[in-house]
DOKOLLUM-772795 format. One record per residue (C-alpha): y, z, x; residue in one letter; chain. Coordinates in steps of 0.02 Angstrom, whole numbers. Example, Ala and Ser with C-alpha at 12.3 -4.5 7.8 and 13.67 -1.06 7.14 Angstrom:
<tinus>
[tinu [-225,390,615],'a','A'];
[tinu [-53,357,684],'s','A'];
</tinus>
This chain:
<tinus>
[tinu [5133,4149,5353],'x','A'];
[tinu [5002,4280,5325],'x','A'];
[tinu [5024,4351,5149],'x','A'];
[tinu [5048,4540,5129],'x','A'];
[tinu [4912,4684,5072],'x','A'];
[tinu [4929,4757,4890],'x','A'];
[tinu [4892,4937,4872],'x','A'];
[tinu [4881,5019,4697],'x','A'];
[tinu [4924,5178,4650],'x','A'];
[tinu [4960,5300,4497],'x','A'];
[tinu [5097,5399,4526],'x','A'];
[tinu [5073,5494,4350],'x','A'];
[tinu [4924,5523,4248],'x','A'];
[tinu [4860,5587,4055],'x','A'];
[tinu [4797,5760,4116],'x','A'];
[tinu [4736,5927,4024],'x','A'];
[tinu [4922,5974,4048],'x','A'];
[tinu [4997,5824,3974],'x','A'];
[tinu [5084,5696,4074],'x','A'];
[tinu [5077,5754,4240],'x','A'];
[tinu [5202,5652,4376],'x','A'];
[tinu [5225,5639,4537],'x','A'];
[tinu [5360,5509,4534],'x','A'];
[tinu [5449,5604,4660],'x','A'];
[tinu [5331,5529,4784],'x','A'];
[tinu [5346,5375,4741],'x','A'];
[tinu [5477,5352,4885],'x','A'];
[tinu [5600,5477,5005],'x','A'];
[tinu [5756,5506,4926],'x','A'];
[tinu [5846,5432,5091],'x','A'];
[tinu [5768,5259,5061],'x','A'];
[tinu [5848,5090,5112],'x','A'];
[tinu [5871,5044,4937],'x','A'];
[tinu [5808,5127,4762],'x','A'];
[tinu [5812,4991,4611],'x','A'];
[tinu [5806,5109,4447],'x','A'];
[tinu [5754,4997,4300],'x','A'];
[tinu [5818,5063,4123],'x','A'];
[tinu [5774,4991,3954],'x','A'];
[tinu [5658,5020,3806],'x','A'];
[tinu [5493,4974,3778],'x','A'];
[tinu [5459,4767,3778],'x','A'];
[tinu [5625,4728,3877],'x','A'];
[tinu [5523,4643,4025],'x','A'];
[tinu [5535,4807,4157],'x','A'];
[tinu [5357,4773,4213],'x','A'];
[tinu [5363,4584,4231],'x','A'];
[tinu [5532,4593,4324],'x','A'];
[tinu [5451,4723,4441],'x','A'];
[tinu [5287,4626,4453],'x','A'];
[tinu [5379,4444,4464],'x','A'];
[tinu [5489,4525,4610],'x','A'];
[tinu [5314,4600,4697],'x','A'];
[tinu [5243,4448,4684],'x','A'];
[tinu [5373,4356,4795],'x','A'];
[tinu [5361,4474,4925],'x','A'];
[tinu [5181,4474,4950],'x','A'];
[tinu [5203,4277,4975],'x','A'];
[tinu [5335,4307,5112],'x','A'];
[tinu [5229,4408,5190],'x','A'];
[tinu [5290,4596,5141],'x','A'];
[tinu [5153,4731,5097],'x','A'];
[tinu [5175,4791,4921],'x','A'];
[tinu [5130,4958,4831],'x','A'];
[tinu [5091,4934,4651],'x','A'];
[tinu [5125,5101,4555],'x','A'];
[tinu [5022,5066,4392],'x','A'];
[tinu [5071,5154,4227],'x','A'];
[tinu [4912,5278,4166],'x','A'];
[tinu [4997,5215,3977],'x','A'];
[tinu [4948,5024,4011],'x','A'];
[tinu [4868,5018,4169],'x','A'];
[tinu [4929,4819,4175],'x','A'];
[tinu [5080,4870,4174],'x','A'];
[tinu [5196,4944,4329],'x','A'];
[tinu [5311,5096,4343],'x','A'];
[tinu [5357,5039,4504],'x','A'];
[tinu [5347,4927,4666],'x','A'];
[tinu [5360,5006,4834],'x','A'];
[tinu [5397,4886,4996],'x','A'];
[tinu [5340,4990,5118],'x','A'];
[tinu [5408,4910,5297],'x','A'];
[tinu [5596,4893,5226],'x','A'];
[tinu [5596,5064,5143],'x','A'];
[tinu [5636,4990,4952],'x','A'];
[tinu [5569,5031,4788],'x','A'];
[tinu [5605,4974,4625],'x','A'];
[tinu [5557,5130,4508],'x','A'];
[tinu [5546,5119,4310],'x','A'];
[tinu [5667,5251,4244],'x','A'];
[tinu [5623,5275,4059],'x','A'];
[tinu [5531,5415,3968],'x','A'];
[tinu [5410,5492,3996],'x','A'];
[tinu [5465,5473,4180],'x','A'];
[tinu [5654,5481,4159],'x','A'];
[tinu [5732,5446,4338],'x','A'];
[tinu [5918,5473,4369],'x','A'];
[tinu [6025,5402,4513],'x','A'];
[tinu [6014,5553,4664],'x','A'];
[tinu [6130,5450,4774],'x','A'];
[tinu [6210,5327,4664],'x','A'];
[tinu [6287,5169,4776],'x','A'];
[tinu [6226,5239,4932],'x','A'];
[tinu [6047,5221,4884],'x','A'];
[tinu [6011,5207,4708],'x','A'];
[tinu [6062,5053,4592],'x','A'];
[tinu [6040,5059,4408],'x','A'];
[tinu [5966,4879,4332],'x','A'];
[tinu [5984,4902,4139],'x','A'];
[tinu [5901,4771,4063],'x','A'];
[tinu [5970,4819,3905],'x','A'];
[tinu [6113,4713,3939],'x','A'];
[tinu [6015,4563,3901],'x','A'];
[tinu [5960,4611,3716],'x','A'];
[tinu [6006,4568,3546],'x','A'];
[tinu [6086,4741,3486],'x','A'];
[tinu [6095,4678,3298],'x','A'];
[tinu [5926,4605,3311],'x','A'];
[tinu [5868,4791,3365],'x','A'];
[tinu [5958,4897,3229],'x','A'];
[tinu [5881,4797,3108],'x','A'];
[tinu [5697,4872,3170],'x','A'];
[tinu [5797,5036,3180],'x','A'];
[tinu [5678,5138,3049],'x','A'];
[tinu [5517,5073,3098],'x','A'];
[tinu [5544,5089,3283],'x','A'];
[tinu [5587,5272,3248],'x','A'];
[tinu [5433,5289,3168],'x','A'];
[tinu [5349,5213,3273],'x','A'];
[tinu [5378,5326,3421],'x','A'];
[tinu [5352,5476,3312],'x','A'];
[tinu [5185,5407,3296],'x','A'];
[tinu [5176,5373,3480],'x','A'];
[tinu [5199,5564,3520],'x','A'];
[tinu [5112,5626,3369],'x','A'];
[tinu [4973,5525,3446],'x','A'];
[tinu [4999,5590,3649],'x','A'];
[tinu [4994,5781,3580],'x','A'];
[tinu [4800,5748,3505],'x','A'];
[tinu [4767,5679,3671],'x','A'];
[tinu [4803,5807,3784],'x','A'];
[tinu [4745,5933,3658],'x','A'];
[tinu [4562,5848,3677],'x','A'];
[tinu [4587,5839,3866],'x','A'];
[tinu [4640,6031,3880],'x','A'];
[tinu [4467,6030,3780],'x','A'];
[tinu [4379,5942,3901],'x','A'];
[tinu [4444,6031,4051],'x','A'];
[tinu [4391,6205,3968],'x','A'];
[tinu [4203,6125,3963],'x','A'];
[tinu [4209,6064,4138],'x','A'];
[tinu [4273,6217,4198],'x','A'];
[tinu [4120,6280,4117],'x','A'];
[tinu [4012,6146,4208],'x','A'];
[tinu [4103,6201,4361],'x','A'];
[tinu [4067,6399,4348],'x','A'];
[tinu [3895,6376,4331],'x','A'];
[tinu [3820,6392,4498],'x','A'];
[tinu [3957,6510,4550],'x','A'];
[tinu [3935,6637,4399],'x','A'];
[tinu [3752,6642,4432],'x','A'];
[tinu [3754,6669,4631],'x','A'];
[tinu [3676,6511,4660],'x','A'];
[tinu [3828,6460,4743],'x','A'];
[tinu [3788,6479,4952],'x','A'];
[tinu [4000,6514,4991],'x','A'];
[tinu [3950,6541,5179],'x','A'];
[tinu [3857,6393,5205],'x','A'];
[tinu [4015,6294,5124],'x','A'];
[tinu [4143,6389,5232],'x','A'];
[tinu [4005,6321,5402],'x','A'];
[tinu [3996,6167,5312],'x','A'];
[tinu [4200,6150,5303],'x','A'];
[tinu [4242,6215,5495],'x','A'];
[tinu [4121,6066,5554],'x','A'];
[tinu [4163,5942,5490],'x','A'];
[tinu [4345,5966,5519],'x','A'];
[tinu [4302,5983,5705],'x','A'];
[tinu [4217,5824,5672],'x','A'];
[tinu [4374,5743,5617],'x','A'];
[tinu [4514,5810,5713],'x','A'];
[tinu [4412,5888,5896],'x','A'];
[tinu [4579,5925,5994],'x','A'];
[tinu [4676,5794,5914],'x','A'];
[tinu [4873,5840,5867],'x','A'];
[tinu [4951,5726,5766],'x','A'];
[tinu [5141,5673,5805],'x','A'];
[tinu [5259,5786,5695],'x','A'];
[tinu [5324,5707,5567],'x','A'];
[tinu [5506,5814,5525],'x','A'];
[tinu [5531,5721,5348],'x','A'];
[tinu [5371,5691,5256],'x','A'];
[tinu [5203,5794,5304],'x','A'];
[tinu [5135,5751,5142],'x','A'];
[tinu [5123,5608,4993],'x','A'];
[tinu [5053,5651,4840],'x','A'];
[tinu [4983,5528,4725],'x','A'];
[tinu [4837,5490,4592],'x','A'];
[tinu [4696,5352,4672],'x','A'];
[tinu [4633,5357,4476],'x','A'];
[tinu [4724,5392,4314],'x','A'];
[tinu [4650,5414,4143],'x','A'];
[tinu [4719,5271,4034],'x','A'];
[tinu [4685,5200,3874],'x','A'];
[tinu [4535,5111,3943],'x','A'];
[tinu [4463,5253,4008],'x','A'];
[tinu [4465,5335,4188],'x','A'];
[tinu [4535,5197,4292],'x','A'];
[tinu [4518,5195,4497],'x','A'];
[tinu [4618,5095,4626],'x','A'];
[tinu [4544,5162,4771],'x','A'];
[tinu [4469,5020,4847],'x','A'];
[tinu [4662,4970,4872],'x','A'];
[tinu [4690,5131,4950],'x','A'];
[tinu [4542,5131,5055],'x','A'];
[tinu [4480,4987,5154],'x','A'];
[tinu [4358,4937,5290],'x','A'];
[tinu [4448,4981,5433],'x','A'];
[tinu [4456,5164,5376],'x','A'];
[tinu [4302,5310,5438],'x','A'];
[tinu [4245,5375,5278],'x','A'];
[tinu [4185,5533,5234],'x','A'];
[tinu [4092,5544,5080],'x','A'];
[tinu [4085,5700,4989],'x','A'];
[tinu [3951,5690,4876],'x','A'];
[tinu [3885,5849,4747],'x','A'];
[tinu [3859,5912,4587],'x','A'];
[tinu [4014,5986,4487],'x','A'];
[tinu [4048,6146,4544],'x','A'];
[tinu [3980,6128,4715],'x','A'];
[tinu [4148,6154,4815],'x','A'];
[tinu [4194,5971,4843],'x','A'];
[tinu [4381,5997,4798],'x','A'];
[tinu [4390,6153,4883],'x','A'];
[tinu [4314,6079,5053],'x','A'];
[tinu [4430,5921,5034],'x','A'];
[tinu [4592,6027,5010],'x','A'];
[tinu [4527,6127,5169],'x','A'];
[tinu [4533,5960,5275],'x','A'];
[tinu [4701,5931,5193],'x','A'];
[tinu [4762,6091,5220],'x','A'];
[tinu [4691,6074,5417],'x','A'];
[tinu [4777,5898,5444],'x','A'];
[tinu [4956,5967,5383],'x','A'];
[tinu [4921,6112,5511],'x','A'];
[tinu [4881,5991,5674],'x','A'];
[tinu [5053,5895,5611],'x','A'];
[tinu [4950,5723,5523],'x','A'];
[tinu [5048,5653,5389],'x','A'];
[tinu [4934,5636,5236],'x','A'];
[tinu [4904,5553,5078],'x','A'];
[tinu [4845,5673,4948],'x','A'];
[tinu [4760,5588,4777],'x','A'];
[tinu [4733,5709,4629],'x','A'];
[tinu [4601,5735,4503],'x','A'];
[tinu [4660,5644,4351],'x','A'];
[tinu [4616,5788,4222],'x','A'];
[tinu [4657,5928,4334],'x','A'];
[tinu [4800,5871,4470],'x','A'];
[tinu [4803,6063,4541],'x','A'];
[tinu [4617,5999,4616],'x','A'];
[tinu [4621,5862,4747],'x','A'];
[tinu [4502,5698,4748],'x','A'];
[tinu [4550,5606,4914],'x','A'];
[tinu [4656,5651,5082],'x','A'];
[tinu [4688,5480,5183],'x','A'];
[tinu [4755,5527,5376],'x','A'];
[tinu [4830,5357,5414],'x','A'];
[tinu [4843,5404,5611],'x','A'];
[tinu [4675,5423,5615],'x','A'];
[tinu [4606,5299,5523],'x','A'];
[tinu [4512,5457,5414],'x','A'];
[tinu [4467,5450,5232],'x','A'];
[tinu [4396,5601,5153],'x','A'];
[tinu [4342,5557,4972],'x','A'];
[tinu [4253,5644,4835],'x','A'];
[tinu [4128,5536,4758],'x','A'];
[tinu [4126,5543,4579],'x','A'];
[tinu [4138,5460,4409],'x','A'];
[tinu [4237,5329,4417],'x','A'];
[tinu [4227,5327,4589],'x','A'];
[tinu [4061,5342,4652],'x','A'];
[tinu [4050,5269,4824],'x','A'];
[tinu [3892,5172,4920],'x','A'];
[tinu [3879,5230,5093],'x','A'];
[tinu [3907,5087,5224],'x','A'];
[tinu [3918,5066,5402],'x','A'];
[tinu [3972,5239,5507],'x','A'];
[tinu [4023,5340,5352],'x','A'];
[tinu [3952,5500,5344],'x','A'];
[tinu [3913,5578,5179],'x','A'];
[tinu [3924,5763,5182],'x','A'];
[tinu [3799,5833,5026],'x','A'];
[tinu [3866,5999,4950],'x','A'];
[tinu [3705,5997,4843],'x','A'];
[tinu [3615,6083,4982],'x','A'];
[tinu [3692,6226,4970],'x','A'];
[tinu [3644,6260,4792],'x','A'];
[tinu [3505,6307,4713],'x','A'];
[tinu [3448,6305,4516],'x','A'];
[tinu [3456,6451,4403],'x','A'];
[tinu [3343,6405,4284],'x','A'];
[tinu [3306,6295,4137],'x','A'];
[tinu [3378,6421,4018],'x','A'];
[tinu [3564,6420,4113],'x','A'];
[tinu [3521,6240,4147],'x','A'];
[tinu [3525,6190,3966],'x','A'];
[tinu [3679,6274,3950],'x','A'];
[tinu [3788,6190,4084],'x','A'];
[tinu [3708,6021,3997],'x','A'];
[tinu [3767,6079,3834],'x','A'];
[tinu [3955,6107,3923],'x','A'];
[tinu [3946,5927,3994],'x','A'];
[tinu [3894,5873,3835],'x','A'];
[tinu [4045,5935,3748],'x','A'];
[tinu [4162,5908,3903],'x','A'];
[tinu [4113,5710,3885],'x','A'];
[tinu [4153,5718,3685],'x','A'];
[tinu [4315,5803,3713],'x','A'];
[tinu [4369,5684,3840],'x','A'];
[tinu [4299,5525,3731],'x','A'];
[tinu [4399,5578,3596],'x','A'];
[tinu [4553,5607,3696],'x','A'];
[tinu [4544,5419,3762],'x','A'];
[tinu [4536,5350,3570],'x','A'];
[tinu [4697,5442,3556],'x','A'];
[tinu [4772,5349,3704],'x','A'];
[tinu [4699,5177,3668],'x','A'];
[tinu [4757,5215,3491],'x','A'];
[tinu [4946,5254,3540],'x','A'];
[tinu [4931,5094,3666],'x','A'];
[tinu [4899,4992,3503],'x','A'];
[tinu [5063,5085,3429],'x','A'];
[tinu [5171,5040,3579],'x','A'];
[tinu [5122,4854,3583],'x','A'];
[tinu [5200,4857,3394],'x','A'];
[tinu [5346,4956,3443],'x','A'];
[tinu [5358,4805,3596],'x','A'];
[tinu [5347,4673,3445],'x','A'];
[tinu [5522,4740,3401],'x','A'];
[tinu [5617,4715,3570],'x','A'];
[tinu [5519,4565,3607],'x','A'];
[tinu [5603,4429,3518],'x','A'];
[tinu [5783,4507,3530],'x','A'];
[tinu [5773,4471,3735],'x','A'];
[tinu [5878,4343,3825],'x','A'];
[tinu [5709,4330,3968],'x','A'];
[tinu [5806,4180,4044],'x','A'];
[tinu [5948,4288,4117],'x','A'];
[tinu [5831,4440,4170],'x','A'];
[tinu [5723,4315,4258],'x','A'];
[tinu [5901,4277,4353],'x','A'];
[tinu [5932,4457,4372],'x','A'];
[tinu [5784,4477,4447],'x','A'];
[tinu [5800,4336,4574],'x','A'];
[tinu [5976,4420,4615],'x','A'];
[tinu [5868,4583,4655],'x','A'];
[tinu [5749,4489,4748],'x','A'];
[tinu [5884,4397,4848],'x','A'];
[tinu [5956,4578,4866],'x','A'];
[tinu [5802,4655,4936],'x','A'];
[tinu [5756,4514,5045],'x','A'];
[tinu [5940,4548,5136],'x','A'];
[tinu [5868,4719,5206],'x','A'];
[tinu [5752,4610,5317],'x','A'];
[tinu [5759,4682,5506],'x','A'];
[tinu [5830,4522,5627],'x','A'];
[tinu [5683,4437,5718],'x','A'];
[tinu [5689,4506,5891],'x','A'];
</tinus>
């Protein structure tokens, strides 16, 4: 038996507006089956998701791996995409709630299998340590606010000093999305036009990409490649925006510091990937892809104005360093606050609970033909 393909995604990241989620994505709220996970930090959520992924994979199943932008080894949720199932980590910061309890959602509380007495006896030091947590969060996203202001400024450059050539963009834009769709109309899809996701999340570690799950060798890339500023979002949401329009169901991926911008738009039906690349994602033409420069339609200001928009990155890239000590410093925080649960965890009956979900999953399997 073949073994199934992994896919990872983020479906929230740390952003210059805080926590930004698009768990509602994760899965439709008509699935077959929606496993809501519910517990505190430490209380195996991740494991049991990962231990259940695993299985499937074996059997066969295709998995996606929703990866959490607060430990990026660490899942908020499984999707199994050919039986319509998801298993979906329901705690803060990305409280989920039952939409159709019994019908399609299940609640898993895994804080059935703790040691209550062994936890109120951490009770003060766990409190502090998630006021530390958050204290920690809100310097973060303060410094990535920061970061975004100096980008922005990065961004403006060419733009605020006419150097920007808008007409040879708009050209630029109308050919190449006669390049990718010609006459093509894509089958309607009445449900779900549109998925929105993050290929790359900034974590504790840094900016951290999964495209090359997302994006394989069987898909036609296009490569847009360009300075800041150069209208790479803009010409990527256009091909979005002109696949929703022909009736292609897309996959949308977000900029990790700003998720109003988009990075990626995947048209599954035609085997199209349109992809900005940039830090960390900076992509090596191979084969047919075609790399579309926005550069050209740019020119340079001066030294004077140059020195400025280098002065901007300068300060975007301190903001943003400091905003990822933050993060790696409230990870370290959380794996103490984990210390507590931990050892007050009976792991030998969630293990069994998670077999039962398994088991439970598994029964959704379409007969053989």
């Amino acid at each position: 038996m073949a073994r199934g393909k992994l896919k990872k995604v983020f479906p929230g990241s740390n952003s210059a507006y805080g926590f930004y989620s698009f768990y509602d994505q994760i899965i439709e709220d008509d699935a077959a089956r929606i496993f809501v996970i519910k517990g505190g930090p430490g209380v195996g959520k991740s494991t049991f998701m990962n231990n259940i992924a695993r299985e499937m994979i074996r059997k066969g199943f295709d998995v996606e791996f929703h990866c959490c932008s607060a430990d990026n080894d660490s899942l908020d949720g499984i999707v199994f995409p050919q039986l319509n199932i998801a298993c979906i980590d329901g705690t803060a910061p990305h409280v989920v709630d039952p939409k159709n309890p019994g019908a399609v959602d299940e609640i898993i509380h895994l804080g059935e299998f703790w040691n209550e007495a062994g936890m109120i006896s951490h009770r003060e030091a766990i409190l502090k340590s998630n006021r530390e947590i958050s204290r920690l969060y809100r310097r973060a996203y303060r410094y990535l606010a920061a970061a975004k202001l100096f980008l922005d400024e990065v961004e403006d450059y060419y733009r605020e000093n006419n150097c920007l050539n808008v007409s040879g963009l708009d050209k630029l834009a109308l050919q190449v999305t006669k390049d990718i769709f010609g006459d093509q109309v894509g089958e309607r899809e009445e449900k779900q036009r549109e998925r929105h996701l993050f290929a790359t999340a900034i974590t504790p570690d840094g900016p951290v990409s999964y495209l090359d799950t997302i994006v394989d060798k069987s898909f036609h890339r296009y490569i847009i490649s360009g300075d800041d500023g150069t209208g790479k979002n803009e010409l990527i949401a256009r091909i979005k925006d002109a696949a929703v329009m022909r009736s292609f169901f897309v996959e949308v991926y977000h900029c990790a510091l700003d998720p109003h911008k988009i990075d990626h738009v995947i048209i599954p039906q035609l085997g199209t990937a349109v992809l900005n690349s940039v830090t960390p994602h900076i992509l090596e033409p191979h084969g047919d892809d075609v790399v579309v420069e926005t550069d050209v339609y740019v020119q340079n200001p001066g030294a004077h104005l140059e020195k400025e928009r280098d002065m901007a990155r300068a300060l975007y890239q301190q903001s943003f360093d400091a905003a990822i000590g933050y993060l790696n410093r409230a990870h370290e925080v959380h794996d103490e606050l984990e210390a507590y649960y931990i050892p007050n965890m009976r792991f030998v009956e969630i293990n069994r609970q998670a077999q039962a979900v398994l088991e439970k999953i598994l029964s959704y399997r379409m007969p053989a033909a």
